[in-house]
C-alpha positions in Angstrom: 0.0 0.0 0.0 1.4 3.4 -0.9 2.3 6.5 2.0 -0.5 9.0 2.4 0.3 12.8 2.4 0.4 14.2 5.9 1.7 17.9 6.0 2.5 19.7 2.8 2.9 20.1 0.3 4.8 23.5 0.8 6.2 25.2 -1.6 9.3 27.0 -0.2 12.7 28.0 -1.8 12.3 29.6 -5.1 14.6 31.7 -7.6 14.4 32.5 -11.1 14.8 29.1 -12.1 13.7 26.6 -9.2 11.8 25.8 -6.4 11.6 23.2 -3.3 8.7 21.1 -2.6 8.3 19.8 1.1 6.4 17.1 2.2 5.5 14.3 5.2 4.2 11.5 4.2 3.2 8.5 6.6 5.7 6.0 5.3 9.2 5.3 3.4 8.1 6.6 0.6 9.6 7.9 -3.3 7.9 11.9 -3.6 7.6 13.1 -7.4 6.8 16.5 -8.6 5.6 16.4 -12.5 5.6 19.7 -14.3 4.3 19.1 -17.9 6.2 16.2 -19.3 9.0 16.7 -16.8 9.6 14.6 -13.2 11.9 15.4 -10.2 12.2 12.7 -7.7 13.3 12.2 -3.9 13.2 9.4 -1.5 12.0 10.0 2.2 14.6 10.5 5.2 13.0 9.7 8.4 12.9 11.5 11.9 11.8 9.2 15.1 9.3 7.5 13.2 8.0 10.3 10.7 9.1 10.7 6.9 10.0 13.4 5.3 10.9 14.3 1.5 12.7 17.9 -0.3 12.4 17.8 -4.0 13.9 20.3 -5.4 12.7 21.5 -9.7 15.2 22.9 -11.6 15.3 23.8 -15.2 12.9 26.5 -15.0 12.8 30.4 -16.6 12.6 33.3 -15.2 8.8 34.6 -14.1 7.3 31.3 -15.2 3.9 29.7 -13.9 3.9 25.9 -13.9 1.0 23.9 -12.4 2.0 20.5 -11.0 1.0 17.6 -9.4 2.8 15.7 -6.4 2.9 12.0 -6.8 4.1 9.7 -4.1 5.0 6.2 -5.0 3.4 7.0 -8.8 0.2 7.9 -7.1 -1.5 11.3 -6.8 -1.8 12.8 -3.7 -1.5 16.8 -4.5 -4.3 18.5 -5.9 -6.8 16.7 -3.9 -9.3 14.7 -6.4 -12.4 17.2 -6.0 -10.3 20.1 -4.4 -12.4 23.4 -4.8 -9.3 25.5 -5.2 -7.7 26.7 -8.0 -4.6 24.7 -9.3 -1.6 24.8 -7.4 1.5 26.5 -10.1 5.0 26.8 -9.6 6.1 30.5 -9.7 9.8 31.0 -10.4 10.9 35.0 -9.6 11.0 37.8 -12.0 13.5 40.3 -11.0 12.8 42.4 -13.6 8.9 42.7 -12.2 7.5 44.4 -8.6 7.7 42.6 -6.1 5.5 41.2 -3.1 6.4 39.8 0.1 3.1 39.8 3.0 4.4 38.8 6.5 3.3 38.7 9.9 3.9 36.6 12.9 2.3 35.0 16.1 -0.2 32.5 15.1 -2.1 30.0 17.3 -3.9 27.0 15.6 -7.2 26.8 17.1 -10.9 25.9 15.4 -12.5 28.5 12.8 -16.3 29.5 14.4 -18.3 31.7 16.6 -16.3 30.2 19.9 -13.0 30.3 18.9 -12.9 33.7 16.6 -14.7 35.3 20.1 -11.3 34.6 21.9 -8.9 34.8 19.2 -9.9 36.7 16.6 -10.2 35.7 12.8 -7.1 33.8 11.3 -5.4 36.3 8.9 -3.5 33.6 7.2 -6.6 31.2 6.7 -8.5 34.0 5.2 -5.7 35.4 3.2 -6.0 32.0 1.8 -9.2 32.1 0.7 -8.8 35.4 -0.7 -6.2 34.2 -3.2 -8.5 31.6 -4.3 -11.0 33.1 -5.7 -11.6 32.0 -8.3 -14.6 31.0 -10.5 -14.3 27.3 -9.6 -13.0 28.1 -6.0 -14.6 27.8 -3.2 -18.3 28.5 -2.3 -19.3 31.9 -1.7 -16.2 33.3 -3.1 -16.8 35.7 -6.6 -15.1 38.6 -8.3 -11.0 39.1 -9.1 -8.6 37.6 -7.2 -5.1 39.7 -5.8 -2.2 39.0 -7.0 -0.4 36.0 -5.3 2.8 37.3 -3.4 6.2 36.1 -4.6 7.1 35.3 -0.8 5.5 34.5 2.4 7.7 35.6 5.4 6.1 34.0 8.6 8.2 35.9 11.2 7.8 33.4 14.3 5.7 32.0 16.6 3.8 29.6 14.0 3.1 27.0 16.6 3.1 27.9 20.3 4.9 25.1 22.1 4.2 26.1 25.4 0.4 27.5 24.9 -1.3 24.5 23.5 -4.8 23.9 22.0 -7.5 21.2 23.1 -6.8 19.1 20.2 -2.9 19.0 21.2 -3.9 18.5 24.3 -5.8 15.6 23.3 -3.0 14.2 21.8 -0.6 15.0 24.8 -3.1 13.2 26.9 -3.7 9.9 24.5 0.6 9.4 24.9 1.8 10.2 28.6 0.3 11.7 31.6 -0.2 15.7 31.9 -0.1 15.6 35.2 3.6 14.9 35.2 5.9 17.5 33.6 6.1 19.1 31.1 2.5 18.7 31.8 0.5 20.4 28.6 3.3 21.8 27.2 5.1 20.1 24.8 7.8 17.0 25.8 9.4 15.7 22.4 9.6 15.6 18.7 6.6 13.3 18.7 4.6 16.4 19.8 6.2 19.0 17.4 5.2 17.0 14.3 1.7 16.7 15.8 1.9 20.5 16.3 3.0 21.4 13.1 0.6 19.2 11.8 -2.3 20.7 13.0 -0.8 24.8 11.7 -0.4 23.6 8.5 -3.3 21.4 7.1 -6.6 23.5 7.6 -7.5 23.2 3.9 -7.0 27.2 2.8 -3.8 27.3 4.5 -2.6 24.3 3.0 -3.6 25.4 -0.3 -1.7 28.4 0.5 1.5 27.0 1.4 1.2 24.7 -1.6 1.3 27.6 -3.9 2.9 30.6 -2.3 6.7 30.3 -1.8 7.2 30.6 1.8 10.4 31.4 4.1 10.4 31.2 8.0 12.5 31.8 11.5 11.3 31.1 15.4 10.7 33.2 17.9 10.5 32.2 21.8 7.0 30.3 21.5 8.1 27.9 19.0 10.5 27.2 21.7 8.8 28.6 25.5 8.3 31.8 26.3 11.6 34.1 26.9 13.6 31.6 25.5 17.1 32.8 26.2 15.9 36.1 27.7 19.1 36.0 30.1 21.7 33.6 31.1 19.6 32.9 34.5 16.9 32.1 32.2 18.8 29.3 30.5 20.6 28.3 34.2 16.4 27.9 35.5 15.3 26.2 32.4 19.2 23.5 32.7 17.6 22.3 35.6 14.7 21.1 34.9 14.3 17.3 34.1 12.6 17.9 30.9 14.2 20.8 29.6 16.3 18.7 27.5 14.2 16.8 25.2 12.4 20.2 25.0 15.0 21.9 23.2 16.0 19.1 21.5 12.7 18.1 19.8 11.9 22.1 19.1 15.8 22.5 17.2 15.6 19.4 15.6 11.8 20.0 14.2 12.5 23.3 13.2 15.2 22.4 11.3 13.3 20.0 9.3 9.4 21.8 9.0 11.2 25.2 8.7 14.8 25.8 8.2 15.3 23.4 5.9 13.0 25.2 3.3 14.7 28.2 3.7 18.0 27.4 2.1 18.6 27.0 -1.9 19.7 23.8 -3.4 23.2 24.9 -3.2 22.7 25.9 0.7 21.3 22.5 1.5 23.5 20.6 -0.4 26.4 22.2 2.4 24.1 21.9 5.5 26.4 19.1 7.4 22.9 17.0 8.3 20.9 17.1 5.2 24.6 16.3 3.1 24.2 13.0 4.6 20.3 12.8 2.8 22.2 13.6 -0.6 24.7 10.7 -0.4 22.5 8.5 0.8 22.6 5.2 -1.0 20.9 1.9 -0.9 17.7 1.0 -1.2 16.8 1.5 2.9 15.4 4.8 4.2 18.0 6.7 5.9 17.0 7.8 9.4 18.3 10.6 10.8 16.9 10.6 14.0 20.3 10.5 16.2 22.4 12.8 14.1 19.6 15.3 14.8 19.0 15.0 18.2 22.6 15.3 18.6 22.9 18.2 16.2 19.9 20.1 17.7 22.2 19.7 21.5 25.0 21.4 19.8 23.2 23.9 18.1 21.6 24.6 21.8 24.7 24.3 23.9 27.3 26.1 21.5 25.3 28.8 19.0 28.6 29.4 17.0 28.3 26.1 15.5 25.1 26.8 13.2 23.4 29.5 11.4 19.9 29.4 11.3 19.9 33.2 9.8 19.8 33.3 6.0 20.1 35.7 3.2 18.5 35.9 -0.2 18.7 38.0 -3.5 15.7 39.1 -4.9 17.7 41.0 -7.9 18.4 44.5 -7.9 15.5 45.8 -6.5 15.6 44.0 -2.9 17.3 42.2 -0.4 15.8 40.1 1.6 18.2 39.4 4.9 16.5 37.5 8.2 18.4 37.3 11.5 17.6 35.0 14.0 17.0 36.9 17.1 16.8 34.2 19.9 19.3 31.0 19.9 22.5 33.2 18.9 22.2 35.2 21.9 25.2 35.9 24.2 23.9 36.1 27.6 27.1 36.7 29.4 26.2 40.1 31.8 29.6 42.2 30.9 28.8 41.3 26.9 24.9 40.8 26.2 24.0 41.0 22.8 21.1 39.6 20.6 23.5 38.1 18.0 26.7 36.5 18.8 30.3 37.6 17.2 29.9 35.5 14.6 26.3 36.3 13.7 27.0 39.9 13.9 30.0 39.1 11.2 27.5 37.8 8.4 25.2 40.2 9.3 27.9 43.2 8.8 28.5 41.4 5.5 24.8 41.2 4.5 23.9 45.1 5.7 24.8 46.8 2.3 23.8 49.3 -0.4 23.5 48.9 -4.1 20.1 47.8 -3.9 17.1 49.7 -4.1 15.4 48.3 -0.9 17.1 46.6 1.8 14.9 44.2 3.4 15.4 42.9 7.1 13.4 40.1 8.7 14.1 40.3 12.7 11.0 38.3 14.4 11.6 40.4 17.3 11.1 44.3 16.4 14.4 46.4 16.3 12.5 49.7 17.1 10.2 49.2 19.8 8.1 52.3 20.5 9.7 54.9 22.5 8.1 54.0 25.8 9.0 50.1 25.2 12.1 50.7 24.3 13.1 53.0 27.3 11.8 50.5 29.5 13.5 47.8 28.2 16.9 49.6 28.2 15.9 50.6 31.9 15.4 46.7 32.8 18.4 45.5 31.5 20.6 47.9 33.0 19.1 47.2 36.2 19.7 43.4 35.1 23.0 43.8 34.9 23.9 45.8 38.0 23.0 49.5 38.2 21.2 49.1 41.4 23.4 46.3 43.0 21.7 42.8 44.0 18.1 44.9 44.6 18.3 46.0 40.8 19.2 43.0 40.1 16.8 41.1 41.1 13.9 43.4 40.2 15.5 43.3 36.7 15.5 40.3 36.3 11.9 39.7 37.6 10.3 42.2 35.1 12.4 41.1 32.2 10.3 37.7 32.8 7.2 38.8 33.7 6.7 41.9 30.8 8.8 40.0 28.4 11.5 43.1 28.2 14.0 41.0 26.2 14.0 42.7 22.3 16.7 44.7 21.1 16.6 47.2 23.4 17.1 45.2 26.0 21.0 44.0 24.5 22.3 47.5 23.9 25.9 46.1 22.7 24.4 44.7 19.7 21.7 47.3 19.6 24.2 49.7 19.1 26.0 47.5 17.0 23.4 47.0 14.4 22.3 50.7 14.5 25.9 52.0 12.8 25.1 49.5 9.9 22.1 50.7 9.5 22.5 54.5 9.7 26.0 53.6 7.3 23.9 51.6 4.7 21.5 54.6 5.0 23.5 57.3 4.2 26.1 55.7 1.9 28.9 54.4 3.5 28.3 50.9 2.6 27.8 51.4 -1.4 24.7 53.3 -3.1 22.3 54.6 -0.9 18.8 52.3 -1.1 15.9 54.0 -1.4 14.8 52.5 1.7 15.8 50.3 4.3 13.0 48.1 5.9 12.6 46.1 9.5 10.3 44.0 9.0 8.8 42.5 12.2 6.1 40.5 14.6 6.3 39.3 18.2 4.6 42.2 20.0 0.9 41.8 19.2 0.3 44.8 17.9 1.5 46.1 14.6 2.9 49.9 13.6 5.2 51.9 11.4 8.0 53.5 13.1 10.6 56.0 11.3 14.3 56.2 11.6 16.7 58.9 11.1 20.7 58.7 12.0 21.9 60.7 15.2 22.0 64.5 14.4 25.1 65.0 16.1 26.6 62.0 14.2 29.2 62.2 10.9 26.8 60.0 9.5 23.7 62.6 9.9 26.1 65.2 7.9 27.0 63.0 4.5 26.2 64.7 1.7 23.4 63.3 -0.8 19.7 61.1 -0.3 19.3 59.3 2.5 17.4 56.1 2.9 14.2 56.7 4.1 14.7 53.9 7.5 11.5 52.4 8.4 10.6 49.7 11.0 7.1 47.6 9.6 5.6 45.3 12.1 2.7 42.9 11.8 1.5 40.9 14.4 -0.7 39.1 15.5 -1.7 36.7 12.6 -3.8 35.0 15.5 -3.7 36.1 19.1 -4.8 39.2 19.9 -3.4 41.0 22.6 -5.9 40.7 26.5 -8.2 44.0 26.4 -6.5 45.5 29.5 -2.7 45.7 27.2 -4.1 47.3 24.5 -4.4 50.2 26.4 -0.6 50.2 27.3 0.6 49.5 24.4 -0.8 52.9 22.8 0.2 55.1 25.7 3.7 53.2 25.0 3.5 54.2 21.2 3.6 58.1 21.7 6.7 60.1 21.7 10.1 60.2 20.4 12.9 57.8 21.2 16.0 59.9 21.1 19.7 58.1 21.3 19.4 57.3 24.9 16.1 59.2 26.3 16.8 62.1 28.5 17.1 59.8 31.9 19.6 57.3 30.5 21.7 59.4 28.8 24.5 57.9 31.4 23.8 54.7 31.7 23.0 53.3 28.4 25.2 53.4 25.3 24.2 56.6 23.0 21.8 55.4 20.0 22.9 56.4 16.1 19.3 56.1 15.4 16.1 58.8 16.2 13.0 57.1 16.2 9.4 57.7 16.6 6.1 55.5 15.8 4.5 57.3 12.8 1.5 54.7 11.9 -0.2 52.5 14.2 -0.5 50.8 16.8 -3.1 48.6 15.2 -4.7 45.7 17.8 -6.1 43.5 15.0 -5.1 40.2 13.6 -3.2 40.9 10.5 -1.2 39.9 7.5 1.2 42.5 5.5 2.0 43.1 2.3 4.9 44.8 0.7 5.4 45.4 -2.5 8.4 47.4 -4.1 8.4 48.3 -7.7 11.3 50.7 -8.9 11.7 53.6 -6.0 8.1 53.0 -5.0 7.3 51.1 -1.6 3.7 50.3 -0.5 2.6 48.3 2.4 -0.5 47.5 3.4 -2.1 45.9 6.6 -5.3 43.4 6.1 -7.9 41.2 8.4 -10.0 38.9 8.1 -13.8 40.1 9.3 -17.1 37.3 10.1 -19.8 38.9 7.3 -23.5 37.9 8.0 -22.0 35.5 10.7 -20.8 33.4 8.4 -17.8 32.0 10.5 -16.6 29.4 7.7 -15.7 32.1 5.1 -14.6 35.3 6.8 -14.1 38.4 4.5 -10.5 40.1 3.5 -10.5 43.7 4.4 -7.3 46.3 4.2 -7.5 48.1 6.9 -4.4 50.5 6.2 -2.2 50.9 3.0 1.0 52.9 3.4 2.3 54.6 0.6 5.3 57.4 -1.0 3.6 60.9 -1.2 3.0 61.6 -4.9 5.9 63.6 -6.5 7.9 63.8 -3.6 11.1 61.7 -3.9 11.7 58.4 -1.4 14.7 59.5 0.6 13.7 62.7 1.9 9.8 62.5 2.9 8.1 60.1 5.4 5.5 57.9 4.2 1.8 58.7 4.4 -1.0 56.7 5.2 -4.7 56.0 3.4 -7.5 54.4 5.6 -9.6 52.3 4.6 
């Protein structure tokens, strides 16, 4: 009897002449894409009992559309017989066309009705998903044009929530071991990480979705536990707990196949030291790499330096894409805290560069927080680390925990750091000057637009020539809205300016090349991004899904802000203006 699909197909790595095709299937299995007349094979590897396969289609064009069908073991399992969506296509890039990448982060899998979108909202991505379906044979209910498919969809962390779970994870926590005992309804191992990505990915629009729009993707804490590697008591608390271990283990090792993995080109993969061994692979026997991963995940835990999970890629000259990983190549040691280790912050310096039109940053953790977050956050962490003695300390410590005061500007070393690339990539001292340089962000449960100028009093400040316009874009939450009684924090916190420092820690916390202040937003809603860049031009837009006529099964796409250049006035030297909508 032939394997039966179980996650995927996703489509995720694609340039101007291939793509990657992920899949689970429930046995050893042979995966086949079919383009046409063509065929690209792969045999499954297997992970503690679950089977996995990356085909990778090369031979394409440039700003081709190729439908396709997934076969596994010479049988169709992708399209669905029946399926009410449109055809799933290849879509190679175009880098002569615009381009569009939505993003947004912080997504909890949970049922789609009345109950469920009363606690947590509507599902942005689910809905997004039906919106790009329409189609005249789509699904019921759904008429008229359908947008433009995006070229990329950036998921900026948080797609499962390891440590918040659902009653259908809970079900399957409690059919395997006993909750009572620790880790309790949290997750233990990789058995529960394939269960939970499981139930993210295979709602029908989403898996559509995936199936058709190229995707790229990096953690945040809850794909982990929430604060992972906030401080280096943090990870000393966590050492010491008897299931900690397999935790970390199962999350680094499941992440690098569901996620990482996609995220890297052919070439990329073809280095990666644990997925080389899937390439010479010979013999007619599945390979199973369930040791070399657990044992590779503990490495990549315990030493950072030894992997990248950060990743880069070239969208031809009119963007950049680079996306840092902002939580497991921390460095934690009090006299040298930084978000990004030595090394890290090497590729990074070598990524942050002009002669593009737009540079493009994926951080899942915002690098401008609003001024009153961010001065808070500086505040906590040099209490943290000693301003006050052991009291200060202590209190430090406890609010970094318990209001989650662990972003960028609570590591002001690499804060600072990443600020002089910036504000040199911005004014030209790394190459031509982009017309803009973009954060884009989640985490925080609330999205905004923040804008960036270099330090007056800086050399930088005084070059000569356009300067990029700097912006900071974050979108979040695709699914959990923020508790009522935040919201009203979080838009006290939005007001004002952040200056280098802020007048009371002009002594105690490194100066700041950057001014800042929150010029859009905050918006509460669920929501999914889009960006688009064509030429000089940026545009981005924020969208929701909304229950019409209470029909919970097919909620309605709505922009709810577009943000846009001011006609006639050029990129560099005007901030963006907003349209409601």
């Amino acid at each position: 009897m032939s394997a039966e699909l179980v996650v995927g197909p996703l489509l995720r790595h694609v340039d101007e002449t291939s793509a990657t095709l992920w899949v689970e299937v429930d046995s050893a299995a042979t995966v086949t894409v079919v383009v046409g007349d063509r065929r690209w094979s792969a045999p499954t590897f297997a992970v503690h009992g679950h089977h996995y396969a990356v085909v990778a289609v090369d031979g394409l064009g440039p700003g081709e559309t190729h439908p396709y069908v997934l076969l596994v073991d010479e049988r169709q399992v992708w399209p669905e017989p029946g399926s009410a969506y449109p055809p799933v296509v290849l879509r190679t890039h175009d880098h002569a066309a615009p381009l569009r990448i939505a993003f947004g982060s912080c997504r909890v899998s949970v049922p789609h009705d009345a109950e469920h979108h009363a606690s947590f909202g509507v599902d942005a991505l689910r809905t997004y998903g039906m919106h790009l379906a329409t189609h005249p044979d789509g699904p019921d209910g759904y008429d008229g044009p359908s947008e433009a498919p995006p070229d990329l969809l950036l998921l900026l962390g948080d797609q499962v929530y390891a440590d918040e779970t659902s009653e259908a994870m809970r079900d399957f926590i409690a059919a395997r071991r006993d909750p009572e005992q620790a880790p309790w309804w949290e997750l233990k191992d990789y058995e529960e990480y394939a269960e939970l990505y499981r139930l993210a990915w295979t709602d029908p629009a989403t898996r559509w979705l995936l199936s058709t729009v190229s995707s790229a993707m990096i953690f945040d804490d809850h794909d982990v536990r929430d604060d992972w590697n906030t401080s280096a008591r943090w990870r000393a608390d966590m050492a010491e707990k008897s299931w900690w271990h397999d935790r970390i283990v199962g999350a680094l090792a499941s992440y690098w196949v569901h996620q990482h993995l996609g995220n890297l080109s052919p070439a990329e993969r073809a280095e990666d030291p644990v997925y080389r061994l899937v390439l010479e692979h010979e013999g007619p026997d599945e390979l199973d790499l369930s040791e070399v991963l657990d044992r590779f995940a503990e490495r990549a835990d315990e030493e950072p330096t030894t992997y990248r999970w950060s990743f880069a890629r070239e969208l031809g000259p009119q963007a950049r894409l680079v996306v840092v990983d902002s939580r497991a190549a921390r460095v934690l040691e009090p006299e040298r805290r930084s978000m990004i280790d030595d090394e890290e912050m090497a590729w990074l310096d070598r990524q942050l560069h002009g002669d593009v039109r737009h540079l493009l940053i994926g951080t899942s953790l915002p690098y401008l927080l609003s001024p009153g977050l961010h001065h808070l956050e500086a505040t906590t962490e040099a209490l943290a680390e000693g301003l006050l003695g052991r009291p200060g300390h202590e209190l430090g410590e406890w609010v970094r925990r318990a209001a989650d005061t662990e972003h960028w500007a609570a590591f002001q070393g690499g804060f600072r750091q990443v600020g002089e690339m910036l504000v040199e990539t911005a004014t030209g001292g790394r190459g031509r000057v982009p017309d803009s340089v973009v954060l884009l962000s989640g985490d925080v449960h609330h999205s905004y637009v923040a804008e960036a100028w270099p330090d007056p009093a800086s050399e930088a400040a005084q070059r000569p020539g356009p300067h990029s316009r700097i912006l900071q874009a974050v979108c979040s939450p695709i699914r959990n809205p923020l508790p009522w009684f935040l919201k009203a924090g979080v838009r006290l916190a939005s007001r004002g300016r952040a200056r280098p420092t802020g007048r009371l820690l002009g002594r105690l916390v490194p100066r700041s090349p950057l001014h800042w202040e929150v010029t859009q937003g905050p918006w509460l809603d669920n929501l999914l991004a889009v960006l688009e860049v064509d030429g000089s031009d940026l545009r981005i837009r924020w969208s929701t899904g909304e229950v019409v006529d209470g029909d919970h099964d097919r909620p309605r796409w709505r922009t709810l802000v577009e943000l846009g250049p001011r006609p006639g006035v050029p990129a560099g030297r005007t901030k963006v203006s907003l349209r409601r909508r």
